[in-house]
N, C-alpha and C positions, 0 to 999 in steps of 0.2 A: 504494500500500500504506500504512498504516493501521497504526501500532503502537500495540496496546494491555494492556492488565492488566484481565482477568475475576475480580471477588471475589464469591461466591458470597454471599448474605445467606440469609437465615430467609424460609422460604414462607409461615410462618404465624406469628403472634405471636399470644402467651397471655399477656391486659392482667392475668392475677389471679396472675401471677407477678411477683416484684419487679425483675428484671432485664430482662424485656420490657418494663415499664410506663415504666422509667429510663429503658430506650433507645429509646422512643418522644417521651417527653417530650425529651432530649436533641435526638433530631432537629429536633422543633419548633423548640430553640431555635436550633442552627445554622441553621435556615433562616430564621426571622427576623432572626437576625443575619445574614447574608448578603442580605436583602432591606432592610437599614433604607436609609431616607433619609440624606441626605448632600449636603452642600451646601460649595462650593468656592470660595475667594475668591479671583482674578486679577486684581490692581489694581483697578480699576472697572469690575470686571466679574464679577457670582457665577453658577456654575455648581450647578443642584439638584438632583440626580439623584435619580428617585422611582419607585424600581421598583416601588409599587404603592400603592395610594389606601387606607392604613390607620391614618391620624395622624389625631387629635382634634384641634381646635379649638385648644389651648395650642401644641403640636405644629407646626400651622400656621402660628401666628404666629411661634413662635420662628425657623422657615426663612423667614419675609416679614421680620422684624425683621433679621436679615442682609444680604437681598438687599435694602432700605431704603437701608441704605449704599453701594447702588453705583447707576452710571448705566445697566448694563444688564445683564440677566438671560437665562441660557440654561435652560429646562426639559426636561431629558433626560427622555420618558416612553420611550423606545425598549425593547422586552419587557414595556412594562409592560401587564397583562392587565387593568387597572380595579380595581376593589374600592366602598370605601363611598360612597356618596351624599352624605352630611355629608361628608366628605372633599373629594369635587369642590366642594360649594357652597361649603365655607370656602376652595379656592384660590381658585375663579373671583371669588368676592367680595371676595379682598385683592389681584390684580390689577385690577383695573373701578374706574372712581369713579364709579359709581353702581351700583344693582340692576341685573341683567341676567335676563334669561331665557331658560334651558336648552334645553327643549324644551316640548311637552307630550306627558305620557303619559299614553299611550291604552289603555288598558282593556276589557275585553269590554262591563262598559257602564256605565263612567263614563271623563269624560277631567278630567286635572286637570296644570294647569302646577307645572313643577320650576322654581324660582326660585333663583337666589343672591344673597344681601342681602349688601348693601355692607360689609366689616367694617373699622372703623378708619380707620385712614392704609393705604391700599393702594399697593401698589408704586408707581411712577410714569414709571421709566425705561424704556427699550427693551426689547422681549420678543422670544425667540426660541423657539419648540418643538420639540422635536426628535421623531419620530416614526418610526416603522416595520412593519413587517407581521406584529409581533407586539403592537405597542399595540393595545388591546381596549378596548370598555366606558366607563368613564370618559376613557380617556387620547383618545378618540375622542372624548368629546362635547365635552372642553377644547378641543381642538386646535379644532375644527370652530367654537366660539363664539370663540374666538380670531381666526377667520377673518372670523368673518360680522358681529363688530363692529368688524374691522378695528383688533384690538389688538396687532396685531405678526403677524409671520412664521412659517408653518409649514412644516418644512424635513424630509425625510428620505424614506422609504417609503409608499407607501400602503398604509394601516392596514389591519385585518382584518376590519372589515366586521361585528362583532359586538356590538352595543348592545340587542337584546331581555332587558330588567330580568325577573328570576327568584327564583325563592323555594328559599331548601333548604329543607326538611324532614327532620329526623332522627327517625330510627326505631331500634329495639332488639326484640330475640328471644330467648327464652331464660330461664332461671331460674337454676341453679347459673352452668351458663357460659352468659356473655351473648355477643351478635351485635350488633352497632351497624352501623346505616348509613344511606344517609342517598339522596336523590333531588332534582332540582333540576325547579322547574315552571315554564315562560314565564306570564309575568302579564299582560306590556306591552310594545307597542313607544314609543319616541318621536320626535315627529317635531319637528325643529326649525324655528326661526324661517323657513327657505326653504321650508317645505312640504314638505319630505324626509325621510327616513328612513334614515340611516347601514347599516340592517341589507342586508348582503350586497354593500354597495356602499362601505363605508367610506370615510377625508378622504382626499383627493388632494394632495399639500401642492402650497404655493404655491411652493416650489424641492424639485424630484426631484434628491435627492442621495444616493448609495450609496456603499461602500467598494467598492474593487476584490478580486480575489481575493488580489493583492501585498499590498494593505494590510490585508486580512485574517492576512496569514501574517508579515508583521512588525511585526503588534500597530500599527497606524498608525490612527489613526480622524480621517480628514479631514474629515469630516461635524460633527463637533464644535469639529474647530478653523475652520470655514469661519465656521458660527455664531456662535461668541468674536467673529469677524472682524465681522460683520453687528452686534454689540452696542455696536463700538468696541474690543473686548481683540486680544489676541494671542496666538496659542498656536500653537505647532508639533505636526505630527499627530505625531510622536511621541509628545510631549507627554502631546497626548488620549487618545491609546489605554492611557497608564499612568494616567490618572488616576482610575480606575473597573473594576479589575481584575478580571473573575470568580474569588471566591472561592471553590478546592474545596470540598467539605463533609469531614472529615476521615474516615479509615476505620476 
């Protein structure tokens, strides 16, 4: 049994009222503040938790210019579902000393490679990625180049298998009262440097490592502190499971 509290919200919101449009944009912000990045420093060892690929280029560097100062580095992508492209190429290019190559993607009829160029002073110490079956998209194509140029370790679940690049298109209806919405198109797949294709068959990591149902239910996240362990740090699964706390969204 399952205790919980049902709070009924609004079926329909009307954006040309002022109280709708507040509490829409509010939402927005709570949830990008519950999804920022965050990055954690354990002696010589930084932990970067990136629940989703939406940081610019400054953005990037300021979380490499941190983890710079340590000897090894744990990248938590675990939930995280992808996002921008610039995004991925600026991490994968402040970990790499040199250019690397993503994929190519392939198009109904042109194919064109996805590159990340080297940017700066790129990390240099130990990598570890953290992964699961709900990293999607981007958090897939790191992990998996992470793999195949043998730049450190990929630890956790096997991913979700969803890497076909798409397009939204928004749309609107209407005159007085408008209608917005919006549809997503497959463009491309891509397939990486091994001849393969991520899609429906997502990364396997290089250590299969899960939480139990115990350390689900007393907040313990061993998978992370195993990690710490793999970089040189230390951390107790205690520890780990507090230091990245899902934050409700307020009611």
């Amino acid at each position: 049994m399952v205790n919980h509290t049902l709070t009924q919200g609004k079926r329909l919101m009307d954006l040309t009222t002022t109280s709708d449009y507040i509490d829409l944009v509010t939402r927005d912000e709570n949830e990008e503040h519950a999804t920022r990045s965050r990055i954690v420093e354990l002696g010589d060892v930084a932990v970067w938790k990136l629940r989703q690929f939406d940081l610019d280029f400054s953005e990037v560097e300021h979380e490499i210019g941190i983890a710079r100062r340590h000897a090894g580095l744990v990248l938590d992508l675990r939930g995280n579902g992808g996002g921008s492209e610039d995004t991925l190429r600026a991490i994968l290019g402040s970990l790499m000393d040199q250019d690397v190559k993503i994929a190519d993607r392939v198009e109904r009829k042109a194919t064109k490679e996805l590159v990340a160029k080297r940017q700066g002073k790129p990390f240099s110490g130990k990598l570890v990625v953290l992964v699961d079956s709900a990293s999607a998209s981007a958090s897939e194509l790191l992990a998996r180049v992470v793999q195949l140029t043998h730049r450190g370790t990929v630890v956790g679940d096997k991913t979700a298998g969803a890497v076909m690049e798409s397009r939204i298109y928004e749309e609107e209806h209407g005159a007085e009262t408008m209608f917005f919405y919006a549809y997503s198109v497959t463009e491309a797949n891509l397939i990486m440097t091994d001849g393969k294709s991520l899609e429906k068959t997502g990364v396997t990591p290089d250590e299969l490592l899960l939480p139990t149902g115990a350390d689900l239910a007393a907040g313990r996240d061993p998978v992370l502190a195993h990690a710490v362990a793999l970089v040189g740090g230390n951390l107790e699964a205690g520890e780990a499971g507090r230091m990245f706390p899902y934050e409700w969204p307020p009611l």
